[in-house]
N, C-alpha and C positions, 0 to 999 in steps of 0.2 A: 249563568248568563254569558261567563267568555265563552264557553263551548258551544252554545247556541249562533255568538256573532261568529265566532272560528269555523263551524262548519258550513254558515251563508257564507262568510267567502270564500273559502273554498268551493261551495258548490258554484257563486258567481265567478270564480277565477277559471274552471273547468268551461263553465257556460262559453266564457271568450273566445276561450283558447279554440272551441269547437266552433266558435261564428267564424274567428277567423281566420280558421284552416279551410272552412268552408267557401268563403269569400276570396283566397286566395289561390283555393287545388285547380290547376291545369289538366282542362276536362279535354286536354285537345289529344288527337290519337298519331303517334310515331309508326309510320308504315312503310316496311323493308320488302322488295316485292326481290326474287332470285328467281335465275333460270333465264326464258324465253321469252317472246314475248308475249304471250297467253299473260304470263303473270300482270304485264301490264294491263293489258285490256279485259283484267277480271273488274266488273262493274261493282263498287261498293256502295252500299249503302249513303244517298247521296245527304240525308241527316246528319252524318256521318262528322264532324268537329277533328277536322286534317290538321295536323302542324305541320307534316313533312311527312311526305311518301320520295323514298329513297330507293333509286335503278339503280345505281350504279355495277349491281351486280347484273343485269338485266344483259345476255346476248343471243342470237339466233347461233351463234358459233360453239356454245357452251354444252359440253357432251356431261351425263350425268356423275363419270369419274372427275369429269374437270372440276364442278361444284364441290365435289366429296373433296376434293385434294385441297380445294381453296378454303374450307370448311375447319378442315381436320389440319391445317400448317397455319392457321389461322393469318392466310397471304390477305395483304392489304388490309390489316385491322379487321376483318369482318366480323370476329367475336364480340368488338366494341356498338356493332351496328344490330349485332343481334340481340347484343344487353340491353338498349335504347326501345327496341321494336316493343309495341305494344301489340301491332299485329303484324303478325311472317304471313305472305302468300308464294306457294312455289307452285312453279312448271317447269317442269323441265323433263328432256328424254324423246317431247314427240321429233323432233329433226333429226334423232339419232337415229331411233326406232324404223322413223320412213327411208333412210340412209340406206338401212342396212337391208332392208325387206327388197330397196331397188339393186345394189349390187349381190348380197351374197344371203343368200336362207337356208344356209347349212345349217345346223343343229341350231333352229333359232328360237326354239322355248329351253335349250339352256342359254343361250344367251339372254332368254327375257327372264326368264332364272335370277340371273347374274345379276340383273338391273333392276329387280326387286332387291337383293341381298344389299345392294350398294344404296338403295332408297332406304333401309332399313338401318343400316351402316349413318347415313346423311342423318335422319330421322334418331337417332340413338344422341348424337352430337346436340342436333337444334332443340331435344326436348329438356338438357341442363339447363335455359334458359323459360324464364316467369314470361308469359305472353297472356292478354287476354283470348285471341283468336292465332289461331294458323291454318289456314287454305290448303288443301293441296288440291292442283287443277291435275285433270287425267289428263292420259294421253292423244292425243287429237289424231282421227285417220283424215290425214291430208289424201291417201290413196284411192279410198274409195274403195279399196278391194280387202280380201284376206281380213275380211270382219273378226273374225273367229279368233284372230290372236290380239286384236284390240281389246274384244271383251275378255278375252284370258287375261291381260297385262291391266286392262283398268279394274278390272273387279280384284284383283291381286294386289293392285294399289288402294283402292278404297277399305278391303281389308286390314292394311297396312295402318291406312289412317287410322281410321278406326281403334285401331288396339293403342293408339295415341292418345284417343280422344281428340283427333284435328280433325276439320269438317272438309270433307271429300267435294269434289266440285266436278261433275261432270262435263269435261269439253266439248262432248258430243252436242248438250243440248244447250239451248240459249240462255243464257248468263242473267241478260236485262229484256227488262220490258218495262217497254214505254207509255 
């Protein structure tokens, strides 16, 4: 008979303990956006239970080495911000990419080379950290021209994703719909 009441309560002390871990888990979602600002105006799920979605790492000025350096010297706590994130969304690279296409296009699939090896480099860092989701937005041709190294440079980054298992976003096409 003790063994019969001993194992109701424990199974009723179990029971609790699970209502009220239930009643009290914070279903809200920590969202770190980096890069440009594609990352911001990526449309999420508007269902979606936000606690904080956090820019601060968010500039038009930021080159994909800039990130990688801020990442990797872990400048301004952002390791702290990455361990919080429930969901990472990046963009970064397109104001580099169209920077460079307008001044200089010398050898410039090793330098989109280069900006894959560094997204891989970033991507090796952000994946030590537990996330449910992470975004990576492509690269966006503000140019309108020289199509042919965008799709070289996005489908090299969605690759990229991919062997992550992070979900590739194409900038090219529309994000939300209304």
């Amino acid at each position: 008979m003790k063994k019969i009441i001993f194992i109701l309560s424990l199974f009723l002390i179990c029971y609790a303990c699970y209502f009220i871990y239930n009643k009290t888990k914070d279903n809200r979602y920590y969202i770190l956006s980096v890069g440009d600002e594609l990352a911001i105006n990526t449309c999420l799920d508007t269902k979606l239970n936000i606690k904080e979605h956090n820019t601060h790492f968010i500039s038009n000025d930021y080159r994909l080495i800039d990130l990688l350096n801020i990442v990797t010297y872990n400048e301004e706590s952002i390791h702290e911000l990455l361990s919080l994130s429930d969901i990472l969304i990046i963009s970064i690279g397109t104001n580099e990419i169209n920077y460079k296409l307008n001044n200089d296009t010398y050898e410039i699939y090793t330098y989109l080379n280069n900006m894959i090896n560094n997204y891989r480099k970033l991507l090796d860092i952000i994946s030590r950290y537990d996330y449910k989701k992470v975004y990576i937005i492509g690269i966006n041709n503000n140019l309108n021209n020289k199509e042919d190294l965008f799709i070289y440079l996005n489908y090299k980054l969605k690759k990229l994703s991919n062997s992550y298992n992070y979900t590739y976003i194409d900038s090219n096409i529309k994000i939300c719909k209304k």
